[in-house]
C-alpha positions as CSV (number, residue, x, y, z in Angstrom):
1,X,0.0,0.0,0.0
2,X,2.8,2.1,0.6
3,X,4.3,1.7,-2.2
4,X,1.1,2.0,-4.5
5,X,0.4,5.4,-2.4
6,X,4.1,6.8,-3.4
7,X,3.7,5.6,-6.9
8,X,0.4,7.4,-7.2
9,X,2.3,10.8,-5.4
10,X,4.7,10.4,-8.2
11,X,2.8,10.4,-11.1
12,X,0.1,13.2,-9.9
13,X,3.4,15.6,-9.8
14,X,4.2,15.2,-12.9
15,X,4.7,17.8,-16.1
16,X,2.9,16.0,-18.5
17,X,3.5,19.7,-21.3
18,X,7.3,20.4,-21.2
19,X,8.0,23.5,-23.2
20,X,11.7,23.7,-24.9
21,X,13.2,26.8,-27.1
22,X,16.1,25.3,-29.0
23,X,16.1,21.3,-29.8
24,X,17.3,21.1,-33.6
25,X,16.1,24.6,-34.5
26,X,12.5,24.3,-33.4
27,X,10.5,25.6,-30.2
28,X,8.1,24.0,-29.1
29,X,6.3,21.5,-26.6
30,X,6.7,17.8,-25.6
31,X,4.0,15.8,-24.6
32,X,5.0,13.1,-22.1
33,X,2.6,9.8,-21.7
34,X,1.8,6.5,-23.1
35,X,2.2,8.3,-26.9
36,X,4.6,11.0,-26.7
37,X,4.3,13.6,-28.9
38,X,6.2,16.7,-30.2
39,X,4.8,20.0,-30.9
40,X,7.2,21.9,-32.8
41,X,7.7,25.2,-35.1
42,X,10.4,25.6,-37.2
43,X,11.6,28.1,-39.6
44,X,8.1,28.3,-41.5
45,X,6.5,29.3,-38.8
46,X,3.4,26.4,-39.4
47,X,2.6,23.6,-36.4
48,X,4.1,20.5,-37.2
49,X,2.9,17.6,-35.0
50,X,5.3,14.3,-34.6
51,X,5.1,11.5,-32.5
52,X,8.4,10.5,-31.0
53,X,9.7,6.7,-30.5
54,X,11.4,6.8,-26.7
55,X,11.5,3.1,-26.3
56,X,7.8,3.2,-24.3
57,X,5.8,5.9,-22.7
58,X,7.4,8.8,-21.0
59,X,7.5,10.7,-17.8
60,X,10.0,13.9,-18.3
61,X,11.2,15.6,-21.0
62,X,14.1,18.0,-21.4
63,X,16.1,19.9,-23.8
64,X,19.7,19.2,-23.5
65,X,22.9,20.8,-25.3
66,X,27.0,20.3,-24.9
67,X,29.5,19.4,-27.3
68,X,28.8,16.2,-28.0
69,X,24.9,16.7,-28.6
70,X,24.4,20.0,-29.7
71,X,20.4,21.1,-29.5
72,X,19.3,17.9,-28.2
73,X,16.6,16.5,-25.6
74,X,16.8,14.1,-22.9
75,X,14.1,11.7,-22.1
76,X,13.0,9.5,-18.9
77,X,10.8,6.4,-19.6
78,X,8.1,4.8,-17.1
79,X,10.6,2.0,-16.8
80,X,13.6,3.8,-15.8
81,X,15.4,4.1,-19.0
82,X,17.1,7.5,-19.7
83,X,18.1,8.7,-23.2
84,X,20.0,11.2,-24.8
85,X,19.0,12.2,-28.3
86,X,19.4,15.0,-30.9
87,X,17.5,15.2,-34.1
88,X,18.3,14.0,-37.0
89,X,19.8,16.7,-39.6
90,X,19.1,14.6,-42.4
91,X,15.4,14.0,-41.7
92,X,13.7,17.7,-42.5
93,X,10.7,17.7,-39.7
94,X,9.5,20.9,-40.5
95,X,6.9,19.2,-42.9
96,X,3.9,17.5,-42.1
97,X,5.6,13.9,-42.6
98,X,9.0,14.0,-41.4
99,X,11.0,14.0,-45.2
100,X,14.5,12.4,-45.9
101,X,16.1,13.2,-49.8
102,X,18.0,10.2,-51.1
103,X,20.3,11.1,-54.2
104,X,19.7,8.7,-57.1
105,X,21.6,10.8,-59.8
106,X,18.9,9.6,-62.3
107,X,15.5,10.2,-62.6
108,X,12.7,7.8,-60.6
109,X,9.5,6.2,-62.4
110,X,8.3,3.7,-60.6
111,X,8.7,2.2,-56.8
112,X,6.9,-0.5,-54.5
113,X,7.0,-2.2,-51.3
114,X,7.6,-6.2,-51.0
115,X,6.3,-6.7,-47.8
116,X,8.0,-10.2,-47.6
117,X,11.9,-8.9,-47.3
118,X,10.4,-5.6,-46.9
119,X,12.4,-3.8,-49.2
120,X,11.1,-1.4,-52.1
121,X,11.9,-2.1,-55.8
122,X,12.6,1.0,-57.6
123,X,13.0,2.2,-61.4
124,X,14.9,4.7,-62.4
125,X,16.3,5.8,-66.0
126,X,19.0,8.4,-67.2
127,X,19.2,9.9,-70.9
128,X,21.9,9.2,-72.9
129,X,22.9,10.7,-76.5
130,X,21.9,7.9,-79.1
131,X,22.1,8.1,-82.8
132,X,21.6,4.8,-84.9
133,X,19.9,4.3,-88.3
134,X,16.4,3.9,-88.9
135,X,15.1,0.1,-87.8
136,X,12.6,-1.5,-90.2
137,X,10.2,-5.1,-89.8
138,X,12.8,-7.3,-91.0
139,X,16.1,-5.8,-89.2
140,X,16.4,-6.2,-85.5
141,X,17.4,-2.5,-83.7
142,X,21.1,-1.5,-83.4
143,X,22.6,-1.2,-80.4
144,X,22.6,2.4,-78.9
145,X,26.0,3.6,-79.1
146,X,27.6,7.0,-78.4
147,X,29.4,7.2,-81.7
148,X,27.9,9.7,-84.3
149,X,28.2,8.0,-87.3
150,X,26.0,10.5,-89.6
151,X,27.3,12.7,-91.6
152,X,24.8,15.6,-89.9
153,X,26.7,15.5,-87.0
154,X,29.9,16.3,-88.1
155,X,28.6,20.0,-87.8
156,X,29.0,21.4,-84.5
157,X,25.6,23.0,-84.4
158,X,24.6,19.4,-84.4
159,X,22.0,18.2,-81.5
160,X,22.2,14.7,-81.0
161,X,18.7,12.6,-79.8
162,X,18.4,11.0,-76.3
163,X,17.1,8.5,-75.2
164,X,15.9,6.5,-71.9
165,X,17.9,3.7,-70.8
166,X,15.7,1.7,-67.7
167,X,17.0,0.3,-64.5
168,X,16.0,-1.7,-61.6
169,X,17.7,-1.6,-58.4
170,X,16.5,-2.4,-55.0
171,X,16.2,0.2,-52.1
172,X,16.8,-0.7,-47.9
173,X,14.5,0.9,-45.9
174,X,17.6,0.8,-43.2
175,X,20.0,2.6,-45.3
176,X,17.8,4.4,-47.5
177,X,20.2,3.8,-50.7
178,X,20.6,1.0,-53.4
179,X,21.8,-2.3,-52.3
180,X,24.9,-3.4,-54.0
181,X,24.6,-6.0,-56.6
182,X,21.1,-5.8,-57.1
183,X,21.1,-3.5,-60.7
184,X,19.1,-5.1,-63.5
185,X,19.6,-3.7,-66.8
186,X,16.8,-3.4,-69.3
187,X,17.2,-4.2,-73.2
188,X,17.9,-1.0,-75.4
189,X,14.8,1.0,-76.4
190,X,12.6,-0.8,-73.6
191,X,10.8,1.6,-71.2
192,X,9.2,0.2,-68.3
193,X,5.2,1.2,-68.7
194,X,4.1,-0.7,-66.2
195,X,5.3,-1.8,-62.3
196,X,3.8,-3.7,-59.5
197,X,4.2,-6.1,-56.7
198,X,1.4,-8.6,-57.1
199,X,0.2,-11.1,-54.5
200,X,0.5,-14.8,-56.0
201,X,0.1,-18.1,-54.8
202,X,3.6,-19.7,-53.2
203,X,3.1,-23.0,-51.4
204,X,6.5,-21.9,-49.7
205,X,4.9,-19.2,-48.0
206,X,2.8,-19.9,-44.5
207,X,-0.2,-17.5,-46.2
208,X,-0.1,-19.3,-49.5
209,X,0.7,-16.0,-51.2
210,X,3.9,-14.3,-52.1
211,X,4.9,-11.0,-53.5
212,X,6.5,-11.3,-56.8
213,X,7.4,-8.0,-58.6
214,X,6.0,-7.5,-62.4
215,X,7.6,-5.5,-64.7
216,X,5.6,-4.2,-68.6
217,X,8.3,-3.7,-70.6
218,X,7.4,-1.9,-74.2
219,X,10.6,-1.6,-77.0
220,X,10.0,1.8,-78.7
221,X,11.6,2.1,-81.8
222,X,9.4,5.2,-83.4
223,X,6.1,6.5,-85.2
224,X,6.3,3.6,-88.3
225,X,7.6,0.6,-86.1
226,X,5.0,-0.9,-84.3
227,X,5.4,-1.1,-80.3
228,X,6.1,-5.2,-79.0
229,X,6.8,-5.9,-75.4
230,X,7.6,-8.4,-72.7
231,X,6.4,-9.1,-69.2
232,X,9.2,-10.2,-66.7
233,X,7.8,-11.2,-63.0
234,X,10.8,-11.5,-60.7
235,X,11.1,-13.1,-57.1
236,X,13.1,-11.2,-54.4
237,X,15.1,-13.7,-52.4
238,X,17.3,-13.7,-49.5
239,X,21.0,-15.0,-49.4
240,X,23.9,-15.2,-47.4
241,X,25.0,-11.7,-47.5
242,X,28.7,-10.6,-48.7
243,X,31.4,-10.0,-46.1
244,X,31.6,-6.6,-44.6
245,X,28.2,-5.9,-46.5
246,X,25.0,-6.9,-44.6
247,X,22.6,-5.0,-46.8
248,X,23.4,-7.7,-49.6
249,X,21.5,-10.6,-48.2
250,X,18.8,-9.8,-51.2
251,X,18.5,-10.5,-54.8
252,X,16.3,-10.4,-57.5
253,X,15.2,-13.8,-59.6
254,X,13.4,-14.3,-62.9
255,X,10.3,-15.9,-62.3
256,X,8.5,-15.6,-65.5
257,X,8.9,-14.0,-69.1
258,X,6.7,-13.9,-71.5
259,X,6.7,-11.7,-75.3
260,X,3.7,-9.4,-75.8
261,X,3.0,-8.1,-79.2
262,X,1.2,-5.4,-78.3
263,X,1.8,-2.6,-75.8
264,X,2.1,-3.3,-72.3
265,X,0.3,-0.4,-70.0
266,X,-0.7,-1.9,-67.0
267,X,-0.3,-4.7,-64.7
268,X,-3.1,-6.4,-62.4
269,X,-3.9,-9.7,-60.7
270,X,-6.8,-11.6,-59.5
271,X,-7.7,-12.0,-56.2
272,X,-7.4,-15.7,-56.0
273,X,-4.6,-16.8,-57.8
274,X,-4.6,-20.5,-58.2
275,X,-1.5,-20.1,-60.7
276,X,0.9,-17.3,-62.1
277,X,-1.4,-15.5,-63.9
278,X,-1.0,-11.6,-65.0
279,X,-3.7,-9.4,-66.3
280,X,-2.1,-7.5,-69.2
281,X,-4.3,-4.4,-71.1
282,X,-2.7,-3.7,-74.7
283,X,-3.0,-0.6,-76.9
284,X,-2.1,-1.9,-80.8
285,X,-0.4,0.8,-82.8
286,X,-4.2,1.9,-84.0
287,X,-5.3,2.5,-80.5
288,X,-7.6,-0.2,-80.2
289,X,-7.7,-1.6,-76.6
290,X,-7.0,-4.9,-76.3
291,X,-6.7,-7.6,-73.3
292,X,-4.1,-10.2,-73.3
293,X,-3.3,-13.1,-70.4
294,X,-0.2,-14.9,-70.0
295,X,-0.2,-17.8,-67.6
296,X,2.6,-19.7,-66.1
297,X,1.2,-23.5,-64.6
298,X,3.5,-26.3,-64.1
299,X,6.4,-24.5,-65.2
C-alpha cells in the first residue's frame, strides 16, 4: 500500500507539457505519456505535430545541449530508461511527414514495397545521347551507341537525340540507398510502362501467397515501327549476404517471361490466384484496346 500510495504521489506531480526553445532549431512542446508527442515550429512558422519513438511511454522531458549533442533533448521512460538524443539533420521535420532526400543521380519512375523482405523495388532511367539508323520489320534494332556516325553530326551545331535507358535496383529501408549488386539492366529501347508487386500463390509461404514483382516492358523504336513488349515477374530472395556488407542478403530472380505483341500499359492480378497468372491491357499501334493473359502453370 505504501508503495502504491508513493507511486500514485509520483505520477500526480508530474509535467505531463514540457516546453523547450532550441532542440534542432524548433520551439516548441513535448507531450510526455503512453504516446509522446512533439509540438514543434520551425523556420516556416506552421505547427508540425510528430510523434516521437522513446522506447515506451514517457515521464520527463528535457532539452539538452554540450558538445557532443548539440540542441538535443533528454528523455526519462516509465521504466527507468534514460536517453540522450538530438535530431536527425538529415530528416527535415519541419513538414507534415518528417522527409529524408535520397540522391539517385537519375531520374525515378516507378517504386513499390515487397512486404515479404520488406524492401522497395525502384526504377529509375538516365538519358543518354543515341544516334543509330532507322530500324525497319525485317532488321532487328542497333545497339545504342555513343558514336555519331551521320554525316549531320559532323557540324557542331549538331544536336544529338536522347534517349531512356531503364534500371531496376533495389532500395533498404535501413540505409535508404541501393543495395549493392542488385542493378538489372533493361534491353535497349525498352521503357518500363508498367510496375507492380502482385500477391500470387507460393506453397512456400505460410499464407499461400507471395509478393512477386512484375515488370511491362514496351521496345520503342518510333512513329512507323510498331510497339512489342515483354512481361518479366521476378522473385526477391534472401541469401547469405557478402562480407563486410550486410545490406546484400537480397537479390532479384526471374520468375517468369513472356513476349507481348502489343503494348504493355498496365499490370493487375486476380484476387485468388490458383497459378501465375497476370492481367495485361494492350494498346495496338491503332489505339484499339486490347486484353491479353499470359499464364505460367506447371512451369
Amino acid at each position: 500500500n505504501t508503495h502504491t500510495q508513493h507511486t500514485q504521489f509520483y505520477h500526480g506531480h508530474l509535467r505531463h507539457i514540457n516546453p523547450f526553445g532550441n532542440v534542432g532549431g524548433f520551439s516548441g512542446v513535448f507531450v510526455c505519456g503512453d504516446q509522446p508527442l512533439c509540438c514543434m515550429i520551425g523556420s516556416r512558422r506552421e505547427l508540425r505535430i510528430h510523434r516521437v519513438s522513446c522506447g515506451g511511454a514517457t515521464n520527463h522531458f528535457a532539452a539538452f545541449s554540450n558538445a557532443v549533442c548539440k540542441q538535443g533533448f533528454v528523455v526519462y521512460t516509465r521504466q527507468g530508461h534514460m536517453t540522450i538524443a538530438m535530431l536527425d539533420t538529415a530528416v527535415n521535420a519541419d513538414n507534415l511527414w518528417p522527409l529524408r532526400k535520397t540522391p539517385l543521380r537519375q531520374s525515378p519512375f516507378h517504386i513499390a514495397y515487397h512486404h515479404e523482405t520488406q524492401t522497395l523495388p525502384l526504377v529509375t532511367a538516365q538519358a543518354y545521347h543515341n544516334v543509330f539508323a532507322a530500324a525497319t520489320h525485317n532488321e532487328p534494332p542497333p545497339p545504342p551507341t555513343e558514336d555519331v556516325p551521320m554525316e549531320e553530326t559532323k557540324n557542331p551545331r549538331f544536336i544529338p537525340p536522347q534517349d531512356l535507358k531503364f534500371v531496376m535496383h533495389l532500395v533498404s529501408p535501413v540505409s535508404w540507398h541501393i543495395i549493392p549488386a542488385t542493378t538489372v539492366e533493361f534491353e535497349p529501347y525498352e521503357h518500363v510502362s508498367a510496375f507492380k508487386v502482385v500477391n500470387l500463390k507460393a506453397q512456400q509461404h505460410i499464407s499461400g501467397l507471395r509478393g512477386y514483382v512484375a515488370v511491362g516492358l514496351t521496345t520503342v523504336l518510333g512513329e512507323e515501327i510498331a510497339c512489342k513488349g515483354r512481361i518479366v515477374v521476378y522473385d526477391i530472395l534472401e541469401v547469405v549476404p557478402e562480407p563486410g556488407q550486410p545490406l546484400t542478403k537480397n537479390k532479384f530472380k526471374v520468375l517468369f517471361f513472356s513476349l507481348v505483341g502489343l503494348f504493355a500499359s498496365l499490370l493487375s492480378h486476380p484476387n485468388s490466384v490458383h497459378s501465375l497468372n497476370l492481367s495485361l491491357f494492350s494498346f495496338s499501334p491503332a489505339l484499339a484496346r486490347n486484353c491479353a493473359r499470359c499464364s505460367k502453370k506447371g512451369r
